[in-house]
C-alpha positions in Angstrom: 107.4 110.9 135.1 104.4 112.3 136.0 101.7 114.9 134.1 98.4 115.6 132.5 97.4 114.7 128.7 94.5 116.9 127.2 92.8 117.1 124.5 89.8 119.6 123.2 87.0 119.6 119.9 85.6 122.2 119.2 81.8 122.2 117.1 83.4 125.3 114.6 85.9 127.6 114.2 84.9 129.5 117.0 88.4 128.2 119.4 85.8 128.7 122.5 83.1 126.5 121.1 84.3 123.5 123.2 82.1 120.2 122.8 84.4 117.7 124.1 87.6 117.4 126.4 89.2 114.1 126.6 92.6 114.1 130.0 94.5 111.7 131.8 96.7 111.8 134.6 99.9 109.9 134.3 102.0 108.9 137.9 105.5 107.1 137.5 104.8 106.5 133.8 101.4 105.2 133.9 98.2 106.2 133.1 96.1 106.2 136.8 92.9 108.6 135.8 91.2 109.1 132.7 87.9 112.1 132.4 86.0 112.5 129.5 83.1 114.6 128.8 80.9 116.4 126.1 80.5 119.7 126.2 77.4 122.4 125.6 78.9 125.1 124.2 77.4 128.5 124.3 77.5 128.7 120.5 75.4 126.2 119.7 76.3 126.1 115.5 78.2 122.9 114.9 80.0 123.5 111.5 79.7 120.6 109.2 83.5 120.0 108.6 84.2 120.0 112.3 81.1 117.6 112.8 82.8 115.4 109.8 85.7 115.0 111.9 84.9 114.4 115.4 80.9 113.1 114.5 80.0 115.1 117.9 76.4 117.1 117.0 74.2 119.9 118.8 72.3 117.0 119.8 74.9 115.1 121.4 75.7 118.0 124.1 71.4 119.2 124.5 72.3 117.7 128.0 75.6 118.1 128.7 77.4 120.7 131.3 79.3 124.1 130.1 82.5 124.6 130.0 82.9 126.6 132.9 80.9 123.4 134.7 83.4 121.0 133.5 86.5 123.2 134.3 85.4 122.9 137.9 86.0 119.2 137.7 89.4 119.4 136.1 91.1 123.0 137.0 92.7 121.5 139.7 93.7 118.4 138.1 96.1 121.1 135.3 97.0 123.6 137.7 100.7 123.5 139.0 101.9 120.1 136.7 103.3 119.6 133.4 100.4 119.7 130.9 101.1 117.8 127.3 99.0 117.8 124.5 99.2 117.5 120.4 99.3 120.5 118.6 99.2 122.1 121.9 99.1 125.7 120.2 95.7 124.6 119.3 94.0 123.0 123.1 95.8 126.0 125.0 94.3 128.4 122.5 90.8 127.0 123.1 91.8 126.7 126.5 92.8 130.0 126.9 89.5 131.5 124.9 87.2 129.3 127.0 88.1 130.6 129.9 88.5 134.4 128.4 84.5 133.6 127.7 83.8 132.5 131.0 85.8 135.4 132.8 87.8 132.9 134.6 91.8 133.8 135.3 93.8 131.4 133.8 95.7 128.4 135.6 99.7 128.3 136.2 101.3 125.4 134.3 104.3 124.3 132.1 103.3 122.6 129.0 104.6 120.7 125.8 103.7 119.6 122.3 104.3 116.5 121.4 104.3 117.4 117.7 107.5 119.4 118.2 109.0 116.1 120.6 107.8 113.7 118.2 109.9 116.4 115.4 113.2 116.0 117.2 112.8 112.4 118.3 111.1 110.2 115.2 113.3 112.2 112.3 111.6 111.8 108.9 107.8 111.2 109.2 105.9 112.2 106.0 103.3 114.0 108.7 103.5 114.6 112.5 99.8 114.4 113.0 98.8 112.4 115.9 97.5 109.5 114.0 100.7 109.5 111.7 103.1 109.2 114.6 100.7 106.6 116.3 100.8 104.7 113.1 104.6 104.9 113.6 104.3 103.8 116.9 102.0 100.9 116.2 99.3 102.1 118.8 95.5 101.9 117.4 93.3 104.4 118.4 90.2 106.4 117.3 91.0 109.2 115.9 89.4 112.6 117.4 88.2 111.4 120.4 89.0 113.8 123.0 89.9 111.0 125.4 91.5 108.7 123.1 93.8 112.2 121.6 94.8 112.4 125.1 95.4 109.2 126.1 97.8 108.7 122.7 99.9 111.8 123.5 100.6 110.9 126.6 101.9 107.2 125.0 103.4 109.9 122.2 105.6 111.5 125.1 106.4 108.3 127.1 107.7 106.7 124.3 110.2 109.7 123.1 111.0 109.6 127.1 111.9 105.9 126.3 113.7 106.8 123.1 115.7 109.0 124.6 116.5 107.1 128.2 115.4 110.3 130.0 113.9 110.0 133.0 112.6 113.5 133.2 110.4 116.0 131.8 113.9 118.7 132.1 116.0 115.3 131.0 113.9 115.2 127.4 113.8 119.4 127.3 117.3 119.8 127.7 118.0 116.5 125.3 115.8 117.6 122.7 116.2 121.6 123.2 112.9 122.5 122.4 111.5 125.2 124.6 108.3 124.7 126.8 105.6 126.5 127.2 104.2 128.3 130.0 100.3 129.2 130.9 99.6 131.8 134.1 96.8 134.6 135.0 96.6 136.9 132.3 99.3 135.8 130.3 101.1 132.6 128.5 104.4 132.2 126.8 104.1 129.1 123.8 105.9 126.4 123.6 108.8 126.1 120.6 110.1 123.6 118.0 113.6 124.9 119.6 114.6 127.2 122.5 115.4 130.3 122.1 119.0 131.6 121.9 120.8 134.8 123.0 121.9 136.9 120.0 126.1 137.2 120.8 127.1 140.3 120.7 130.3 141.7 118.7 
């Protein structure tokens, strides 16, 4: 089972105000690289709320790269593999918007959301946030860390993996029937809570 974790705060509201990004690389199941770095965003207004949850300030990133800096380091490391993430509507938005600001063509990828796999595996949860289904899973982590995000959705999917005895990444699509989504130049398609179906016609 192999693929790439990623996770993404942002200092406000702004999806390409990107101060952190937190990815691992998992080979055969386990977890062989981990990258973490703060970001300078060009919008330099943190919003209080955002600050509240991650505790990343202005001050924090005075020093630290751009985005379009930082994707040199990693680009290569999403494009062409299985991408996961939690809430992944949200990290391929500000993926998406960071590199719409930076007037860089977008990767080719699959990805997944391990909010909709933790849905169809762990039936019942009060909440499907990342924290509530690490709670579930009895794994301890800080919460809103870009590395630490990462590092839990990729336990997140290796565990519904386990749960399910799949072996694969089309194994746990096909068992769950969620639909996957896809990122390429100029264009994406997101991924679903369940695939889409052909209407039958009468």
């Amino acid at each position: 089972m192999d693929f790439v974790a990623i996770d993404f705060e942002t200092a406000n509201q702004n999806r390409s105000s990107v101060c952190s990004v937190g990815l691992v690389v998992v080979k055969e199941g386990k977890i062989t690289k981990e990258y973490y770095q703060l970001v300078k965003p060009s919008d330099l207004y943190f919003d209080p709320i955002c600050v509240r949850i991650h505790g990343i300030t202005a001050t924090d990133v005075e020093d630290a790269p751009s985005f379009q800096s930082v994707w040199g380091e990693i680009s290569h490391l999403l494009d062409g593999n299985l991408v996961i993430a939690h809430n992944a509507s949200f990290d391929m938005s500000v993926l998406r918007k960071s590199l719409d600001e930076c007037g860089v063509d977008y990767p080719s990828f699959a990805y997944n959301c391990t909010v909709n796999v933790s849905k169809k595996t762990w039936h019942g949860l009060h909440s499907y946030s990342l924290n509530n289904v690490a709670e579930h899973l009895q794994i301890q982590f800080k919460h809103h860390h870009a590395l630490e995000d990462a590092i839990v959705a990729a336990k997140v999917y290796l565990h519904s993996c386990m749960h399910h005895k799949v072996t694969s990444h089309g194994e746990l699509v096909e068992k769950l029937e969620i639909g996957e989504g896809i990122l390429y130049p100029n264009g994406y398609k997101p991924a679903r809570l369940n695939k889409k179906t052909k209407k039958s016609v009468s």
